[in-house]
C-alpha positions as CSV (number, residue, x, y, z in Angstrom):
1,X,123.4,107.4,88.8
2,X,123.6,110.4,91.4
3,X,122.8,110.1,94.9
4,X,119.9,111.9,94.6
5,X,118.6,109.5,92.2
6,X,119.6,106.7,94.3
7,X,118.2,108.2,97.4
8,X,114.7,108.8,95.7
9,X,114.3,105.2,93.7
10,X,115.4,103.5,97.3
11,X,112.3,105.8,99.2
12,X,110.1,105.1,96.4
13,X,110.3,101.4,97.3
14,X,108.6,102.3,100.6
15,X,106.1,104.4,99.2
16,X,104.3,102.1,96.9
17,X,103.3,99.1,98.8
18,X,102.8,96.1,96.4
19,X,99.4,93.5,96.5
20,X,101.1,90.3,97.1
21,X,103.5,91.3,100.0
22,X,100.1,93.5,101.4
23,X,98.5,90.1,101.5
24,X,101.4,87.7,102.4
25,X,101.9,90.3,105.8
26,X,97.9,89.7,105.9
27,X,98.8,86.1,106.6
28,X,101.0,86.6,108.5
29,X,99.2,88.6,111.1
30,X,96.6,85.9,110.7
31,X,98.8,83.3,111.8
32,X,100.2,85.4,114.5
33,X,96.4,86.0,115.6
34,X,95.2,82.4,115.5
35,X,98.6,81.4,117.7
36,X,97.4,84.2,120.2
37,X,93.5,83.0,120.0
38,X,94.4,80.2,123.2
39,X,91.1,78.2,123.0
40,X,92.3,77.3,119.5
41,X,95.8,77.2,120.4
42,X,95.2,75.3,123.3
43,X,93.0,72.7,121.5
44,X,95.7,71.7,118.8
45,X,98.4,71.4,121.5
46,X,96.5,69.1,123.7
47,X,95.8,66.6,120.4
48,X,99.7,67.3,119.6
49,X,101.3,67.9,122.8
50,X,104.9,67.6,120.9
51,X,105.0,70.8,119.9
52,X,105.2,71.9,123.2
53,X,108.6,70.7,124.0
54,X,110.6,73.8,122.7
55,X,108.2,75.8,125.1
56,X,108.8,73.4,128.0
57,X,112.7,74.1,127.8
58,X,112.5,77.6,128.0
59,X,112.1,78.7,124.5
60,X,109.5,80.7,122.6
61,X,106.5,78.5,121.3
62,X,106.1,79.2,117.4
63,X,106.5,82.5,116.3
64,X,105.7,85.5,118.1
65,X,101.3,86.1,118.7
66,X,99.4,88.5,118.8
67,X,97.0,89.0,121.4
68,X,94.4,91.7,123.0
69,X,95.7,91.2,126.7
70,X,98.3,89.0,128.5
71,X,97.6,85.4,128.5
72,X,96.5,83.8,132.3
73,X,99.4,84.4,134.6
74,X,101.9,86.5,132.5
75,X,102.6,90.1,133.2
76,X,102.2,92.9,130.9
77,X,105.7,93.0,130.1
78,X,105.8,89.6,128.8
79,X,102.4,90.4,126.4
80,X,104.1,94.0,125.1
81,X,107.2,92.0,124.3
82,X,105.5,89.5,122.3
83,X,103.2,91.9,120.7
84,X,106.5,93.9,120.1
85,X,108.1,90.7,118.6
86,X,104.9,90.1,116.3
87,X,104.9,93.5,115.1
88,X,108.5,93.1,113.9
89,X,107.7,89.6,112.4
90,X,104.9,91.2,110.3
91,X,106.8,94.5,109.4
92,X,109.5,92.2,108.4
93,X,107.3,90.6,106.4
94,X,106.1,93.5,104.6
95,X,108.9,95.2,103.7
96,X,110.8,92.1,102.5
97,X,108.7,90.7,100.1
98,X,107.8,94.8,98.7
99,X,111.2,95.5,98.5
100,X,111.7,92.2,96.8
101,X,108.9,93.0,94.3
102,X,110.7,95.9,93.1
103,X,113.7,93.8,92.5
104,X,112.3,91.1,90.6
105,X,109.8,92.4,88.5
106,X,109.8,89.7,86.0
107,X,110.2,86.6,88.6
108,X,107.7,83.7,88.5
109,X,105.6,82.2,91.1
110,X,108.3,79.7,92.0
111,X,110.5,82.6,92.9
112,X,107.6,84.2,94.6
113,X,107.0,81.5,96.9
114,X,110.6,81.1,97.8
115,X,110.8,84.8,98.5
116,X,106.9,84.5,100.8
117,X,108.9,81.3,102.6
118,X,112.2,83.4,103.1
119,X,110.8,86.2,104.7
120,X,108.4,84.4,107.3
121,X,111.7,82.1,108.2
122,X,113.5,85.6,108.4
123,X,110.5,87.8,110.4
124,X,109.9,84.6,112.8
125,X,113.6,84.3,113.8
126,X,113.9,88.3,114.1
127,X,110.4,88.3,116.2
128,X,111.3,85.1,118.5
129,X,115.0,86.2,118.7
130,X,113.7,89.2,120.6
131,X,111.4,87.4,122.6
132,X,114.1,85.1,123.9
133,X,116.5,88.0,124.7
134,X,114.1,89.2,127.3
135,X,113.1,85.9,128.6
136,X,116.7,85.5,129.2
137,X,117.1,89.0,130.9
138,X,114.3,88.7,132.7
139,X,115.2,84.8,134.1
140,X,118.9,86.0,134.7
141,X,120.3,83.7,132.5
142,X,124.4,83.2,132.4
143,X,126.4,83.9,129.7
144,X,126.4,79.9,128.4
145,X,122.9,79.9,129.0
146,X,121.6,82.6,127.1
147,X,123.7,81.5,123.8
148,X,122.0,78.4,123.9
149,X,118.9,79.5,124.4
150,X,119.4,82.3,121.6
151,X,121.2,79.1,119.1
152,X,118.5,77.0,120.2
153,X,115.7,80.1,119.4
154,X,117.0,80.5,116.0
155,X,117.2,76.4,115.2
156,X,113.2,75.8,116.5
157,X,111.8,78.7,115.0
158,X,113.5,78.4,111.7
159,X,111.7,75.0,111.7
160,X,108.7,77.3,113.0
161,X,109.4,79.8,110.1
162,X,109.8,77.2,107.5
163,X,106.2,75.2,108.3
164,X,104.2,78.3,108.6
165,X,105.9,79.9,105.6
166,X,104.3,77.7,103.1
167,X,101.2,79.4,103.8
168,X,102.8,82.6,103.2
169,X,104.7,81.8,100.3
170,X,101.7,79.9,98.4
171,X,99.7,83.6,99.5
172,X,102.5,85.5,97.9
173,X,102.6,83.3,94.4
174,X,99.1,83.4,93.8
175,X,98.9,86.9,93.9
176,X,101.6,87.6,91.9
177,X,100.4,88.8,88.6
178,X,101.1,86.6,85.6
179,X,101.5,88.8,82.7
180,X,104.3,91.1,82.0
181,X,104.1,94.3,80.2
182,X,106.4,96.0,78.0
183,X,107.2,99.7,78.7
184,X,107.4,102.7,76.3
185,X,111.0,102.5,76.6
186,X,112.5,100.0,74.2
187,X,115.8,99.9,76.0
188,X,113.8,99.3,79.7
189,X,113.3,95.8,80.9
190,X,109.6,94.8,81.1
191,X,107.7,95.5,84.2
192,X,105.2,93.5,86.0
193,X,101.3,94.8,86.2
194,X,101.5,95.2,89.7
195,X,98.7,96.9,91.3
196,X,99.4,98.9,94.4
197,X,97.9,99.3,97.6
C-alpha cells in the first residue's frame, strides 16, 4: 500500500462520521450537561452524599460538565477548564468509537458496547486528568502531591468512567446496525450498512 493511499484511507476516517458514535458522543454530552445542570446535581448528592467524597479531597467530581457560566463562587478560569475538559471527553468520544467503526466493520453488539464503555472510561480520565492538572497548578501543589492527586484522578474517574459508560456503551450497541452486506468485490470482507452522518 503507498503512502498516499495510507494517508487518504486514514483522512477518510475523519470525514465520514458514523451513526452510533454520533449518538454515543450525544450521550455523552448529555451526561456532561445533566452533571453541569446543579439543581439536579445538587439534588442527587444531597440523597447520596458519598459521592462527594473524591470532591471533598481535592479531586474532580465525576467527569468533566458542561455548563453555560461558572457555578456559585468559582472563577471563569475554573468554568473554561472544565468546559475545556468536557469538550475533550466528548471529542474523545467521537473519534474513538468512529475510528473504531471503521475497524470493526463486522463486530457485534457485545463488541460495540465494550468499545462505547472503553471510550467514556478513556474520554473521562483524559477530561478529568486535565482538570486536575490545573487544580494542582492553581493550589500550588508539591511534587508528591500532585502525583497523588493525578494517580488518585485517574483511579476515581475510571470508576466514574466505567458507571457512566454503560449508558454509553448500551447507546453505541443499539445503534449499531445488525445486518451485514456483501460487497461487489468477492475477494473484500463484508461491510456493515452503516449510515453516515
Amino acid at each position: 500500500m503507498s503512502a498516499n493511499a495510507v494517508a487518504f484511507s486514514q483522512t477518510t476516517q475523519f470525514r465520514r462520521l458514523r451513526r452510533p458514535a454520533v449518538s454515543a458522543a450525544a450521550t455523552v454530552t448529555a451526561i456532561s450537561v445533566l452533571l453541569g445542570f446543579w439543581p439536579l446535581t445538587g439534588r442527587w448528592l444531597t440523597s447520596m452524599p458519598e459521592a462527594l467524597v473524591p470532591s471533598a479531597i481535592g479531586l474532580p467530581f465525576a467527569v468533566p460538565p458542561l455548563r453555560l457560566f461558572p457555578l456559585g463562587e468559582t472563577t471563569w478560569m475554573y468554568w473554561a477548564v472544565d468546559v475545556l475538559a468536557a469538550f475533550v471527553m466528548i471529542g474523545i468520544v467521537l473519534l474513538y468509537l468512529n475510528s473504531w467503526a471503521n475497524r470493526h466493520p463486522q463486530s457485534g453488539r457485545a463488541r460495540a458496547f465494550l468499545a462505547g464503555v472503553t471510550a467514556t472510561v478513556a474520554g473521562a480520565v483524559i477530561g478529568n486528568v486535565i482538570r486536575i492538572v490545573f487544580l494542582s497548578f492553581d493550589s500550588h501543589h508539591n511534587l508528591a502531591t500532585y502525583v497523588v492527586a493525578v494517580a488518585a484522578t485517574v483511579l476515581v474517574t475510571l470508576i466514574w468512567g466505567a458507571i457512566l459508560g454503560i449508558l454509553t456503551g448500551v447507546v453505541h450497541a443499539a445503534i449499531r446496525p445488525q445486518q451485514v452486506r456483501e460487497t461487489e468485490d468477492a475477494g473484500s470482507p463484508p461491510v456493515a450498512d452503516y449510515e453516515s452522518v
